[in-house]
PQR file of N, CA, C, O and H, with PARSE charges and radii, in Angstrom:
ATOM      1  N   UNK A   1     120.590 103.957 138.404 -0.4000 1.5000
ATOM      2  CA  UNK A   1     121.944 104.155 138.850 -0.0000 2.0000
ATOM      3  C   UNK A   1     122.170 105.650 139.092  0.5500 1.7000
ATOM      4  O   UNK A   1     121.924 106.430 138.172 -0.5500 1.4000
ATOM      5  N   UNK A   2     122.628 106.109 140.283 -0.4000 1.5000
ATOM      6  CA  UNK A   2     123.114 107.122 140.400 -0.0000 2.0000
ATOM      7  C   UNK A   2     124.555 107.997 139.810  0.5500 1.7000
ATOM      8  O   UNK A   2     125.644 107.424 139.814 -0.5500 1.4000
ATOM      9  H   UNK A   2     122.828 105.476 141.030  0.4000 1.0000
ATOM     10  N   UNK A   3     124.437 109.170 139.404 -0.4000 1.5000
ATOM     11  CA  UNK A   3     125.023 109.487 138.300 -0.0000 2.0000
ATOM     12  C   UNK A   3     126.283 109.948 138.985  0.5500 1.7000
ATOM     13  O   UNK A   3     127.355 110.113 138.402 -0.5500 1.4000
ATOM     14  H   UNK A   3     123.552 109.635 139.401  0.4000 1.0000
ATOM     15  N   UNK A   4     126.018 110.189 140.578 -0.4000 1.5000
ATOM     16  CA  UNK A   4     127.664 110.663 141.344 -0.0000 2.0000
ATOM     17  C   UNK A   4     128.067 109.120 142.452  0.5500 1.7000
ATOM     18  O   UNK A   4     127.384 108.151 142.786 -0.5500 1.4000
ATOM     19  H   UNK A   4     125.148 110.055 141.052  0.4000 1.0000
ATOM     20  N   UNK A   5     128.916 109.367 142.627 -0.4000 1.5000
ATOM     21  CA  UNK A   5     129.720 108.350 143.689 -0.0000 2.0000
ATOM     22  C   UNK A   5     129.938 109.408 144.795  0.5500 1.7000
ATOM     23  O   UNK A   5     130.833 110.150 144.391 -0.5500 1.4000
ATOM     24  H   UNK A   5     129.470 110.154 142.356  0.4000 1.0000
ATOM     25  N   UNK A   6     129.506 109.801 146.024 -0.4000 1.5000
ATOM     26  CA  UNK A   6     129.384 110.167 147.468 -0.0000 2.0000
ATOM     27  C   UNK A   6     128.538 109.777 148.018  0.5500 1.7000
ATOM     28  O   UNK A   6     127.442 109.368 147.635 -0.5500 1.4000
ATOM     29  H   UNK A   6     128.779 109.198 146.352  0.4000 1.0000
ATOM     30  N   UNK A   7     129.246 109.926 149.569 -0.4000 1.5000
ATOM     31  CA  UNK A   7     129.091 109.181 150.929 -0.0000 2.0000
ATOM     32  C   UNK A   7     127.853 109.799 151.345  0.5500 1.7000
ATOM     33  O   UNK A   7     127.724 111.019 151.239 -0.5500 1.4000
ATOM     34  H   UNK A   7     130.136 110.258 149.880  0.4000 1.0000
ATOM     35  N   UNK A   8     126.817 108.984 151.867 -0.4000 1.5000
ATOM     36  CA  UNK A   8     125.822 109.647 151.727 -0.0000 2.0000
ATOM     37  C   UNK A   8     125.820 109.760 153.767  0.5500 1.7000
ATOM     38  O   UNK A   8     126.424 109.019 154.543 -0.5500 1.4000
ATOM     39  H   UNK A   8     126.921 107.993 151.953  0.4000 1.0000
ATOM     40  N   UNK A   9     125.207 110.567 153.990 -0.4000 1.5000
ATOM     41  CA  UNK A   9     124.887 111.022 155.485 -0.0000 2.0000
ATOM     42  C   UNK A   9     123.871 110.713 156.212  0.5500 1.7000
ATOM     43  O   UNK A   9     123.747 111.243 157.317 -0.5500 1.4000
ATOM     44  H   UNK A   9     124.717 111.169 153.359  0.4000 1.0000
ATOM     45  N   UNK A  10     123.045 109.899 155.795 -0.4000 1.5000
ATOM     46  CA  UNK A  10     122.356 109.308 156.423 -0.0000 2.0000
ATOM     47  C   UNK A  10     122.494 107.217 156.091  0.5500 1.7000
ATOM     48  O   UNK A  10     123.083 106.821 155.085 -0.5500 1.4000
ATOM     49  H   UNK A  10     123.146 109.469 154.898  0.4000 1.0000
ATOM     50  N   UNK A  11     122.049 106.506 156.802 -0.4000 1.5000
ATOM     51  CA  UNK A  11     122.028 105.013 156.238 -0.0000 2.0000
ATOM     52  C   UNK A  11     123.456 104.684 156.507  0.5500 1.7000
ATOM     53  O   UNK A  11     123.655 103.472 156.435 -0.5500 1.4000
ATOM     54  H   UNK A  11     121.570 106.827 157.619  0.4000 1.0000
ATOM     55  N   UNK A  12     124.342 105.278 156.749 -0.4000 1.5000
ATOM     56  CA  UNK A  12     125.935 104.466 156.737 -0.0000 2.0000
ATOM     57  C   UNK A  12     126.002 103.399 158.531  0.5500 1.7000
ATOM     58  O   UNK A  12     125.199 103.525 159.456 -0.5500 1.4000
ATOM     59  H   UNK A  12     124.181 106.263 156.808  0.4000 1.0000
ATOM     60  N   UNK A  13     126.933 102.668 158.492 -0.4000 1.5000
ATOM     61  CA  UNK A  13     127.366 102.195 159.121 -0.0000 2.0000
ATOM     62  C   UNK A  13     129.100 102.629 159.509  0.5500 1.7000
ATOM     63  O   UNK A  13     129.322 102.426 160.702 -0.5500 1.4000
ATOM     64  H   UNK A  13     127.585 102.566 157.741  0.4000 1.0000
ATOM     65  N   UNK A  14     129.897 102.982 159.010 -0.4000 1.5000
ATOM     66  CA  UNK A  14     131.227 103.323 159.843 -0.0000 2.0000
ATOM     67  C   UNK A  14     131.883 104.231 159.006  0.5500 1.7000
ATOM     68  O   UNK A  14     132.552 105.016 159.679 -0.5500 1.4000
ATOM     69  H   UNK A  14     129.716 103.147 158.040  0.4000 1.0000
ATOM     70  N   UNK A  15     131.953 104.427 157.844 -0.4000 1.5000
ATOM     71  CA  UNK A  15     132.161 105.910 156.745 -0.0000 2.0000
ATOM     72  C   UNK A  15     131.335 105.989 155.196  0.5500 1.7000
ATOM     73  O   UNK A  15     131.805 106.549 154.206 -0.5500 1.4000
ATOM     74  H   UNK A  15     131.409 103.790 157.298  0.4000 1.0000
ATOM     75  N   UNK A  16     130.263 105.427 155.241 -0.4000 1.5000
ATOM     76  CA  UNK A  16     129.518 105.297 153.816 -0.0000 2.0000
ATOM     77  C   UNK A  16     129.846 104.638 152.828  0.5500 1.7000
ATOM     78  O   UNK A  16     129.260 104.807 151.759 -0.5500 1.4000
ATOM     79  H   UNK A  16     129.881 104.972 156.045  0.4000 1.0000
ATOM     80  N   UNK A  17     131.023 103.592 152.985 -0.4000 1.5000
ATOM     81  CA  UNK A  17     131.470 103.987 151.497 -0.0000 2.0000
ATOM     82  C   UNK A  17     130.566 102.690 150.739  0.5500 1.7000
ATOM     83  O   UNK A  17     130.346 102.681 149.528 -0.5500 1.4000
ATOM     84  H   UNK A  17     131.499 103.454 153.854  0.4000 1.0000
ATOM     85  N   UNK A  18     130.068 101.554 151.739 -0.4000 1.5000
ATOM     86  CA  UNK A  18     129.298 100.582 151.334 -0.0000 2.0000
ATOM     87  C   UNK A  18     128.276 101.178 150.429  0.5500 1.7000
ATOM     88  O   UNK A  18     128.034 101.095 149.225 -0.5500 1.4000
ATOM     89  H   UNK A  18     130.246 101.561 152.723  0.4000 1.0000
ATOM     90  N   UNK A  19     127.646 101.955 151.681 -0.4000 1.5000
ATOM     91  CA  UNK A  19     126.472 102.763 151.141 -0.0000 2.0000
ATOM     92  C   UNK A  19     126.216 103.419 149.508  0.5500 1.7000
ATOM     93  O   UNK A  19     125.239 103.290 148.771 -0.5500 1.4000
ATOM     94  H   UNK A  19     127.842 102.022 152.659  0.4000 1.0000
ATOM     95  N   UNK A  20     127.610 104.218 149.279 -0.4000 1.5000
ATOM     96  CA  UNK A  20     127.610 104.738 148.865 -0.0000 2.0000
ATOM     97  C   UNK A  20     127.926 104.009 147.182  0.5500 1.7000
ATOM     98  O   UNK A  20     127.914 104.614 146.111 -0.5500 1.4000
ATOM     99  H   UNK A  20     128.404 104.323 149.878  0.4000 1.0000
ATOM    100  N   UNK A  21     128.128 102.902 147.366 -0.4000 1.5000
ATOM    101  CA  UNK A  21     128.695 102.048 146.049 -0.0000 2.0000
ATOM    102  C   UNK A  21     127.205 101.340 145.948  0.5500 1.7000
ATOM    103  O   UNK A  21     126.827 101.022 144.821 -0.5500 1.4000
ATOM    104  H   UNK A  21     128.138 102.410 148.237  0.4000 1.0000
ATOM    105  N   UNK A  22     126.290 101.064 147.150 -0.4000 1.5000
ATOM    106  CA  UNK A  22     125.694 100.478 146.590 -0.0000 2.0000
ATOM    107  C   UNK A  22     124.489 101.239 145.647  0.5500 1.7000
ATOM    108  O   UNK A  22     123.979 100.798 144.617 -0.5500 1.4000
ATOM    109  H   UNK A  22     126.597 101.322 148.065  0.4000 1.0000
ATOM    110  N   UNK A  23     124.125 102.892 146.539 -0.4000 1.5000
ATOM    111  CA  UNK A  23     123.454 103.500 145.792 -0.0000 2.0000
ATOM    112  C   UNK A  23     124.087 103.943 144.289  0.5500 1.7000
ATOM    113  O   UNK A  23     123.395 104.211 143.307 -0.5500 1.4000
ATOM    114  H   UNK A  23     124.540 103.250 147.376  0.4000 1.0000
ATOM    115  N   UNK A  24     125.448 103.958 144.333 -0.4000 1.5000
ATOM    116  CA  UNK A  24     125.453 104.269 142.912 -0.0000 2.0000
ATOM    117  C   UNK A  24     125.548 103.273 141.609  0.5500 1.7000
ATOM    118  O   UNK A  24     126.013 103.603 140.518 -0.5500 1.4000
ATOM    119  H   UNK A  24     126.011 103.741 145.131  0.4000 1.0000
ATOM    120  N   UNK A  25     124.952 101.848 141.985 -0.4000 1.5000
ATOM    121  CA  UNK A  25     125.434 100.766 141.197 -0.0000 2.0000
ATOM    122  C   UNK A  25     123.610  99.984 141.781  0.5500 1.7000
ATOM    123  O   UNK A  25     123.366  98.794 141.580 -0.5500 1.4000
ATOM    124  H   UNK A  25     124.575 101.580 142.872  0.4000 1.0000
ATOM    125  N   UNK A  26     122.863 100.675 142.280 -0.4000 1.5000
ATOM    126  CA  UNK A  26     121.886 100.314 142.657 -0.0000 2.0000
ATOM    127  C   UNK A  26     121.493  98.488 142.912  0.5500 1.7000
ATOM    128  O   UNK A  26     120.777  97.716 142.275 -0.5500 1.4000
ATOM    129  H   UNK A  26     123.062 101.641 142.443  0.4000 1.0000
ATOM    130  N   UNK A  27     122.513  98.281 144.382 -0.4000 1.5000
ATOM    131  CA  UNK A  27     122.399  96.913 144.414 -0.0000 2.0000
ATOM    132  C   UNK A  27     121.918  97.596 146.044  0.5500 1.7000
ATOM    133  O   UNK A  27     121.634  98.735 146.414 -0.5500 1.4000
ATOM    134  H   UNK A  27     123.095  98.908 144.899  0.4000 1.0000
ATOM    135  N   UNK A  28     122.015  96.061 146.846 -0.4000 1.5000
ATOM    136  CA  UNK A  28     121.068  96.352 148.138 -0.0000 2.0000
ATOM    137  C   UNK A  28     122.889  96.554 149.131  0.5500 1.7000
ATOM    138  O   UNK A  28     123.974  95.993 148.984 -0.5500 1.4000
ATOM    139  H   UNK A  28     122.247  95.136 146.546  0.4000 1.0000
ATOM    140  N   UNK A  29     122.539  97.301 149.793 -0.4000 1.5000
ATOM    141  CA  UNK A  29     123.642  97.797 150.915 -0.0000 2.0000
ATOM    142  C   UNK A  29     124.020  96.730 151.768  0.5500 1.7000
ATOM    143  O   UNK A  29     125.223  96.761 152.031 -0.5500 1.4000
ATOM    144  H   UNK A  29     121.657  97.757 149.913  0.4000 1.0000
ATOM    145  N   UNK A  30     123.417  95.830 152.269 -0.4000 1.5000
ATOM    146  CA  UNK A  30     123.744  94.799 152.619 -0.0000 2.0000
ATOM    147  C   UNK A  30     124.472  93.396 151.733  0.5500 1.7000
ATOM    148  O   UNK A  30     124.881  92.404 152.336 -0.5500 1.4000
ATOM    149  H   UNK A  30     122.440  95.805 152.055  0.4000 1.0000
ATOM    150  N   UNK A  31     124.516  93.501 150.640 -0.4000 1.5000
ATOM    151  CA  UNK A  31     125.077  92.399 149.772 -0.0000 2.0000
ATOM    152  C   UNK A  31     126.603  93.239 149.974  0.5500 1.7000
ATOM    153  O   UNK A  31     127.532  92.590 150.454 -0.5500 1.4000
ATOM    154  H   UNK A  31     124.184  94.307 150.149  0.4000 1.0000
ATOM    155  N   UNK A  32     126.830  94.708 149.591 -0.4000 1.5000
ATOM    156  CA  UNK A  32     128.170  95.249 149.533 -0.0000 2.0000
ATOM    157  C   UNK A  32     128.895  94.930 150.890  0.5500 1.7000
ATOM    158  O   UNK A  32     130.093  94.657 150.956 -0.5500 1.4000
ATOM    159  H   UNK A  32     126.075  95.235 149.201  0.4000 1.0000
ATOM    160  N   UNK A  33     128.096  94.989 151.900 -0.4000 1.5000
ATOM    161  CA  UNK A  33     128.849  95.048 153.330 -0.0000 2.0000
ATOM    162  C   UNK A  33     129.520  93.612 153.783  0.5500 1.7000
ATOM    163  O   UNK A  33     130.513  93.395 154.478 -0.5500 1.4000
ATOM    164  H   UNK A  33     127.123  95.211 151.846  0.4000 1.0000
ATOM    165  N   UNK A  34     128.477  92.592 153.036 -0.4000 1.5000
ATOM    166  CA  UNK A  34     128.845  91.325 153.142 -0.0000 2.0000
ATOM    167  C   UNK A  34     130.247  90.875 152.198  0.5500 1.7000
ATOM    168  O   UNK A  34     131.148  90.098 152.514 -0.5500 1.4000
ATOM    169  H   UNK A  34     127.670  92.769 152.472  0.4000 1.0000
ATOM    170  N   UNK A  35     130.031  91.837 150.661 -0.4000 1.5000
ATOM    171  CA  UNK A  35     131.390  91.640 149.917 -0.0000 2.0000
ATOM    172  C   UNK A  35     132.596  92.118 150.659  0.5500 1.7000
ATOM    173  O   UNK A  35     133.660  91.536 150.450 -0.5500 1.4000
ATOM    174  H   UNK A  35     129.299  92.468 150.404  0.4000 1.0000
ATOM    175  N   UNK A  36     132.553  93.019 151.421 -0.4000 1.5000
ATOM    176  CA  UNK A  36     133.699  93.412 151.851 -0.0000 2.0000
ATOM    177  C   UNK A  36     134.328  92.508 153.203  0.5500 1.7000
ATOM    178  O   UNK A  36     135.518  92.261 153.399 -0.5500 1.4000
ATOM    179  H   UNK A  36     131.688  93.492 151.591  0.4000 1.0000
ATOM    180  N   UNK A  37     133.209  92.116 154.026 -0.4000 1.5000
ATOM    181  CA  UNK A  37     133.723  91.382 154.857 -0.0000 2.0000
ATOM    182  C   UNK A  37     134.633  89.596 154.265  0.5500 1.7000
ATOM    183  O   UNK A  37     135.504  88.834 154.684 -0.5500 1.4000
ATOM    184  H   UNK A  37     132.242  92.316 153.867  0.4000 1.0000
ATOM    185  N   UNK A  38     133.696  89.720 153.088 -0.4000 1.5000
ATOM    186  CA  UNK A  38     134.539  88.556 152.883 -0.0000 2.0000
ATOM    187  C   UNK A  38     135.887  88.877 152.113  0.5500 1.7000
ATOM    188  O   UNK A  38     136.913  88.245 152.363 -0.5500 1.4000
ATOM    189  H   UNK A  38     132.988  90.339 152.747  0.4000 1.0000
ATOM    190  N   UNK A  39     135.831  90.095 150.969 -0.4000 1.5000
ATOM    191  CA  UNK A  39     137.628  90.657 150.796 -0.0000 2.0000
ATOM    192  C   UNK A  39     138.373  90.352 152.104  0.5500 1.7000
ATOM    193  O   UNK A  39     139.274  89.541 152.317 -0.5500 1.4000
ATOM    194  H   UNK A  39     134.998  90.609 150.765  0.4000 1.0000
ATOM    195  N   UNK A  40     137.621  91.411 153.102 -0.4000 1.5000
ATOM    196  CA  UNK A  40     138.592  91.355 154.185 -0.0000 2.0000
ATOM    197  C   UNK A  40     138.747  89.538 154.492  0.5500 1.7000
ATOM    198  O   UNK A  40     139.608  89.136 153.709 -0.5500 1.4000
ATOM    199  H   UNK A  40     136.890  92.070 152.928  0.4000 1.0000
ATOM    200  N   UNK A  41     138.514  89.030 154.863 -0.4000 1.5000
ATOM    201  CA  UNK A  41     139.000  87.881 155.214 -0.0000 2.0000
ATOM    202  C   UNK A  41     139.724  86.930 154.484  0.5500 1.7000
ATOM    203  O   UNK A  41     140.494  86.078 154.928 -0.5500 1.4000
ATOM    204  H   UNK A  41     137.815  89.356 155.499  0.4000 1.0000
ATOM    205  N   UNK A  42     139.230  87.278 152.678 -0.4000 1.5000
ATOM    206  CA  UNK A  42     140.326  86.629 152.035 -0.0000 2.0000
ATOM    207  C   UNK A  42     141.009  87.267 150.404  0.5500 1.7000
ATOM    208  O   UNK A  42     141.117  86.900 149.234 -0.5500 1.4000
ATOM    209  H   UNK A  42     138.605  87.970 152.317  0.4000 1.0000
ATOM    210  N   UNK A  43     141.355  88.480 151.313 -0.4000 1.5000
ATOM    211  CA  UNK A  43     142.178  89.629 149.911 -0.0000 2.0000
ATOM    212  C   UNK A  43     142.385  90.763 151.491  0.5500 1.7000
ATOM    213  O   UNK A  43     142.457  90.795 152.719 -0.5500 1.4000
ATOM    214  H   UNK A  43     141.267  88.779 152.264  0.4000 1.0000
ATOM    215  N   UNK A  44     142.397  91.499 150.288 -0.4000 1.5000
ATOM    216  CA  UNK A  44     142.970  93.383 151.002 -0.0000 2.0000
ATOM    217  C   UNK A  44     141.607  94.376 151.086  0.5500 1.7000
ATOM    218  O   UNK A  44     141.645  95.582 150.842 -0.5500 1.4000
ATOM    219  H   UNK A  44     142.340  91.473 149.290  0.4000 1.0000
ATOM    220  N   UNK A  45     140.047  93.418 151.594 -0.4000 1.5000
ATOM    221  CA  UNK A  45     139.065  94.488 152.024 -0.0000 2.0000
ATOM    222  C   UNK A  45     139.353  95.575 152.233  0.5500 1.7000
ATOM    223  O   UNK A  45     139.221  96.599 151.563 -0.5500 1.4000
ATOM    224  H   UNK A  45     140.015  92.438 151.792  0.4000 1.0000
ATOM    225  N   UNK A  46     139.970  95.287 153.669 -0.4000 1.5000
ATOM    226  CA  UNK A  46     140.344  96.449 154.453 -0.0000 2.0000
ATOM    227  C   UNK A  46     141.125  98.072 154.285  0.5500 1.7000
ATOM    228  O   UNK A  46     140.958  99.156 154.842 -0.5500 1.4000
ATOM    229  H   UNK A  46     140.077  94.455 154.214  0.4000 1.0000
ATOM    230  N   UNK A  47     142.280  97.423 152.925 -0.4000 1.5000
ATOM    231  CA  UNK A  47     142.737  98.394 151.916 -0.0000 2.0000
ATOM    232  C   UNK A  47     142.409  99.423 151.184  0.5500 1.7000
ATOM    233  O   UNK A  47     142.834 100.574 151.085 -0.5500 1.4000
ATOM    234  H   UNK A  47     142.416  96.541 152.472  0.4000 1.0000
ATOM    235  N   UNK A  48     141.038  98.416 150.358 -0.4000 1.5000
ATOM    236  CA  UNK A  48     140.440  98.992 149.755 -0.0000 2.0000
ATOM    237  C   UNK A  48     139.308  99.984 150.360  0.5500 1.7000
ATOM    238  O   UNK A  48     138.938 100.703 149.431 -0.5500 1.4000
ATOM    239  H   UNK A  48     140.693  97.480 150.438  0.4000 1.0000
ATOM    240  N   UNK A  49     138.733 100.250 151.348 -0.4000 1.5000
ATOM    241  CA  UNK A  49     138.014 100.574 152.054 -0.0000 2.0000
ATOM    242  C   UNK A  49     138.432 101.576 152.161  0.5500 1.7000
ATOM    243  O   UNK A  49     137.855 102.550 151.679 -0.5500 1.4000
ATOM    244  H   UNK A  49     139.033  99.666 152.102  0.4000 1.0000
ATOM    245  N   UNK A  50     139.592 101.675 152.839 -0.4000 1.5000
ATOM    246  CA  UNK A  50     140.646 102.610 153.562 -0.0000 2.0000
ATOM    247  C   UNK A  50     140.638 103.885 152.207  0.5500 1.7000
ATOM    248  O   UNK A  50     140.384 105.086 152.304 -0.5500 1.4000
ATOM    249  H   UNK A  50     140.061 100.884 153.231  0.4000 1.0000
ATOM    250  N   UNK A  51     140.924 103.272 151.282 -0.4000 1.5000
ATOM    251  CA  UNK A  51     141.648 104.068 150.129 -0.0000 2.0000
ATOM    252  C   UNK A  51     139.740 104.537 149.149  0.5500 1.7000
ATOM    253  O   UNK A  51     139.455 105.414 148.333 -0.5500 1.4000
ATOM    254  H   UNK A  51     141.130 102.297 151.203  0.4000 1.0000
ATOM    255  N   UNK A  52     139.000 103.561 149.730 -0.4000 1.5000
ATOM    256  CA  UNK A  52     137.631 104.618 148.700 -0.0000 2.0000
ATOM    257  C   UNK A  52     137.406 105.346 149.970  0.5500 1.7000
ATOM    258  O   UNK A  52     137.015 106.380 149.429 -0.5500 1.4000
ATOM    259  H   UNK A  52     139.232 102.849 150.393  0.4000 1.0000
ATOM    260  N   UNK A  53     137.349 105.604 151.160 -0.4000 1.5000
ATOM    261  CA  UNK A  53     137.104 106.198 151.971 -0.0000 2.0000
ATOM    262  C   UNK A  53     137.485 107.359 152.121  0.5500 1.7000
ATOM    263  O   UNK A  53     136.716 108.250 152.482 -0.5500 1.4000
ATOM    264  H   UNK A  53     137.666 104.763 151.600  0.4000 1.0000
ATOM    265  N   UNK A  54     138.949 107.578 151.827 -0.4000 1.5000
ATOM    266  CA  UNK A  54     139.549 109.000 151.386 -0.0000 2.0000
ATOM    267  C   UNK A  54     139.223 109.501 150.091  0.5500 1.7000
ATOM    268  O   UNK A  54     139.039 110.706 149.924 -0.5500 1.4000
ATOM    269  H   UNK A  54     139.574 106.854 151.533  0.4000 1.0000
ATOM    270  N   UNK A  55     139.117 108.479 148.942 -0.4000 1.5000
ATOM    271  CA  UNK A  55     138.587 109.201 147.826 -0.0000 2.0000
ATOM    272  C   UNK A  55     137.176 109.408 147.702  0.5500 1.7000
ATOM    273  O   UNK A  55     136.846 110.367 147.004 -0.5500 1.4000
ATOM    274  H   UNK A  55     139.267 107.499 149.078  0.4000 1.0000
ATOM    275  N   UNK A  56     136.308 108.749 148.203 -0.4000 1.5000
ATOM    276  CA  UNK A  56     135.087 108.672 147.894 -0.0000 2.0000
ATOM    277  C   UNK A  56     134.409 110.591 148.914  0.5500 1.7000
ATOM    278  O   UNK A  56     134.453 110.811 150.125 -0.5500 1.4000
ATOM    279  H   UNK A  56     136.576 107.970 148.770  0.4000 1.0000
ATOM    280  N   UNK A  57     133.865 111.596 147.736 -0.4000 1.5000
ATOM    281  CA  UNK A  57     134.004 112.914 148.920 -0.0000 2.0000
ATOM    282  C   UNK A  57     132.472 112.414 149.861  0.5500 1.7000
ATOM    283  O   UNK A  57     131.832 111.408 149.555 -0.5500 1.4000
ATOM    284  H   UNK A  57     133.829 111.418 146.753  0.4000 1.0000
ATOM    285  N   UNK A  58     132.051 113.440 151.141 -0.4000 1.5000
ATOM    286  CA  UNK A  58     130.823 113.220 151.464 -0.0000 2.0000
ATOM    287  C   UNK A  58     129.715 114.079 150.979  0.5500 1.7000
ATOM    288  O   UNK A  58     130.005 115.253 150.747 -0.5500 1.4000
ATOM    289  H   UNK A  58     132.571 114.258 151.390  0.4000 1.0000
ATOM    290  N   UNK A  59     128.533 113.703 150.793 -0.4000 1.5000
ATOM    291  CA  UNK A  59     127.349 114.312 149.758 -0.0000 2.0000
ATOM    292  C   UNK A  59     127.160 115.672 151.170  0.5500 1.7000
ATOM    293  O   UNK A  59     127.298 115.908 152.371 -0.5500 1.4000
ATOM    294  H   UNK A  59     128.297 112.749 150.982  0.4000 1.0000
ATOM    295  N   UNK A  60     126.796 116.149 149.994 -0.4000 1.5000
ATOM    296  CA  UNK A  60     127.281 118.748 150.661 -0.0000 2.0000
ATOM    297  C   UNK A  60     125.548 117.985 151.548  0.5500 1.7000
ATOM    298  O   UNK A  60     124.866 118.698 152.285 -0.5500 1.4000
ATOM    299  H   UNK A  60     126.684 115.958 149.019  0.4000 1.0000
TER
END
């Protein structure tokens, strides 16, 4: 497990933040992208995204 939470600059798809949860919780980047599509379709994905996206900073 990675010991920081940032957006990493390479591997993302539209602002890291998939990426970036999955390297720090060391699951596969594709299981996270799939969790969110399904929030989004049945909760507030899209919310949440929005809101780790501004908090989450990008790796220097």
């Amino acid at each position: 497990m990675a010991s920081t939470l940032v957006r990493p600059r390479s591997g993302r798809v539209l602002a890291g933040v998939c990426a970036a949860l999955a390297d720090r919780f060391g699951i596969s980047r594709g299981l996270v992208r799939v969790a969110f599509v399904l929030f989004g379709l049945f909760g507030v994905g899209e919310l949440v995204y929005l809101a780790l996206w501004i908090m989450i900073p990008k790796a220097p």
